[in-house]
C-alpha positions in Angstrom: -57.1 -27.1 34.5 -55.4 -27.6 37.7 -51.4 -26.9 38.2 -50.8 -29.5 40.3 -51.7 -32.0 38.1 -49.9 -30.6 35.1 -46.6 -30.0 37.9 -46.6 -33.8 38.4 -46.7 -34.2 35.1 -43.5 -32.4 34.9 -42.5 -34.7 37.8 -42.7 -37.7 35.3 -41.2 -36.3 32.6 -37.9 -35.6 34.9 -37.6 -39.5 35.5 -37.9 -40.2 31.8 -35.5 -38.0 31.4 -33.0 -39.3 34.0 -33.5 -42.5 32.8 -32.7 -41.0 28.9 -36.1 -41.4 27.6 -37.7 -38.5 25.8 -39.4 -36.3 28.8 -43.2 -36.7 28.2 -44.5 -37.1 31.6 -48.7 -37.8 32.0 -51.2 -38.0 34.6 -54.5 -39.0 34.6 -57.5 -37.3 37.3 -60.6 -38.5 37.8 -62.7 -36.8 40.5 -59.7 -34.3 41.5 -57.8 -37.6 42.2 -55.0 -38.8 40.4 -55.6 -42.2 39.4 -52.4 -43.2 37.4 -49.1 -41.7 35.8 -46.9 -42.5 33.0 -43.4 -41.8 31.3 -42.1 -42.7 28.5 -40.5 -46.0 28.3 -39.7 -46.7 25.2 -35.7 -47.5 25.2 -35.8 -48.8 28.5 -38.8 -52.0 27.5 -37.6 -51.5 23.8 -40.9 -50.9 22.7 -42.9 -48.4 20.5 -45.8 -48.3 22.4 -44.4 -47.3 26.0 -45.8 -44.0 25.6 -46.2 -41.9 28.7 -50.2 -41.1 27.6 -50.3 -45.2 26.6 -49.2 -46.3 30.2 -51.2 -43.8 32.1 -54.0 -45.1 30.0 -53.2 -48.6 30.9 -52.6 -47.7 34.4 -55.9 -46.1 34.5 -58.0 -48.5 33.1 -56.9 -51.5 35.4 -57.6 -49.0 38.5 -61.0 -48.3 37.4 -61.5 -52.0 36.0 -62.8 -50.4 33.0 -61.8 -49.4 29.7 -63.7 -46.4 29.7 -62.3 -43.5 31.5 -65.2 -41.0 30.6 -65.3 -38.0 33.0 -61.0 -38.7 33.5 -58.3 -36.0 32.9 -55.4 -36.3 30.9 -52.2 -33.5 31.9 -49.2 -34.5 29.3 -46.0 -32.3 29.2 -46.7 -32.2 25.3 -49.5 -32.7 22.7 -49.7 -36.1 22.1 -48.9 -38.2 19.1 -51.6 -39.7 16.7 -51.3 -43.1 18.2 -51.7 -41.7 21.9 -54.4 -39.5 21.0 -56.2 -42.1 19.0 -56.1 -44.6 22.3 -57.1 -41.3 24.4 -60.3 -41.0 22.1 -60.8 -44.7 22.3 -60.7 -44.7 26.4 -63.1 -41.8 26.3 -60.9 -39.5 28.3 -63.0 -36.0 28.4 -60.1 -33.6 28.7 -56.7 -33.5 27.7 -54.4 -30.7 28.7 -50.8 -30.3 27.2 -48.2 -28.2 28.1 -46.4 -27.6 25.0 -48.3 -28.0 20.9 -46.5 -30.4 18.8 -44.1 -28.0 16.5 -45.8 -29.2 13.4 -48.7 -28.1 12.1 -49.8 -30.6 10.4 -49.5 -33.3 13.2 -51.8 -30.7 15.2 -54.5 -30.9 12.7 -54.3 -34.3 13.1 -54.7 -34.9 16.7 -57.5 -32.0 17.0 -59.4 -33.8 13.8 -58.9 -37.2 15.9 -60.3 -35.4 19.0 -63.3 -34.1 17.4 -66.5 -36.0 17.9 -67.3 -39.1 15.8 -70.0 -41.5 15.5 -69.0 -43.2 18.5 -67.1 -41.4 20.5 -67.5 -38.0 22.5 -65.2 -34.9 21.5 -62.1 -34.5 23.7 -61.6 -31.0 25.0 -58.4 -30.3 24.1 -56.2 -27.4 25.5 -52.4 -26.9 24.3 -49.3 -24.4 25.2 -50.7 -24.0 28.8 -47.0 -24.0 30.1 -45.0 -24.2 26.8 -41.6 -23.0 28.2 -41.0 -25.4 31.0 -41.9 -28.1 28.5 -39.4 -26.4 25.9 -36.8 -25.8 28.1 -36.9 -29.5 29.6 -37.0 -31.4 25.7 -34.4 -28.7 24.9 -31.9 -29.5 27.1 -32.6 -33.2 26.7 -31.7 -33.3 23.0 -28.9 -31.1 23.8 -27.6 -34.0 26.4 -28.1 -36.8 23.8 -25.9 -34.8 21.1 -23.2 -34.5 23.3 -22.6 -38.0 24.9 
């Protein structure tokens, strides 16, 4: 785990923010390089799937012309959902490292059961709550802003 990768993460999550989209910034390293970045974008291109883990993921893929991102870190300023950790699975991304665990338990079983190894995919290593009250403090203070305007 590096903190400069999970710093710019933080990075992206303040321009989802300033642009009023949840803050969930991600980055993705391969080779202690980072080779894409996402935010979520979901209001902005009115779509459900503009996750910031989806568009790194994206990103990554059509920098490495390949679908598989095996050996490739993932730094995401929370635990991802079910649909971004299944496509994280799917690209074979070996790490994932979040900064804040998703608040229900039942969600976490989830994404740790989809990270587990499979018949045809590797396990993801997955580490959560590495910097838990930066991440708080940021989604905090977001929904706060949305329930005043």
């Amino acid at each position: 785990m590096n903190k400069k990768y999970m710093d710019l993460a933080f990075f992206y999550a303040e321009k989802a923010y300033n642009l009023d989209e949840v803050p969930i910034g991600a980055v993705i390293v391969k080779d202690d390089k980072v080779i894409s970045y996402g935010y979520n974008l979901k209001e902005s291109n009115n779509s459900s799937l503009e996750h910031a883990e989806m568009i790194a993921i994206k990103e990554a893929s059509k920098k490495l012309n390949n679908w598989r991102l095996d050996g490739c870190s993932m730094y995401v300023t929370l635990d991802p959902c079910p649909m971004c950790a299944s496509a994280i699975k799917q690209s074979r991304i070996s790490y994932v490292y979040s900064a804040l665990k998703n608040s229900d338990p039942k969600n976490s079983q989830l994404i740790c059961k989809i990270f587990e190894n499979d018949a045809t995919n590797p396990n993801v290593f997955f580490i959560s709550n590495i910097d838990s009250e930066r991440s708080k403090k940021m989604l905090s203070s977001f929904f706060k802003k949305q329930r005043n305007e």
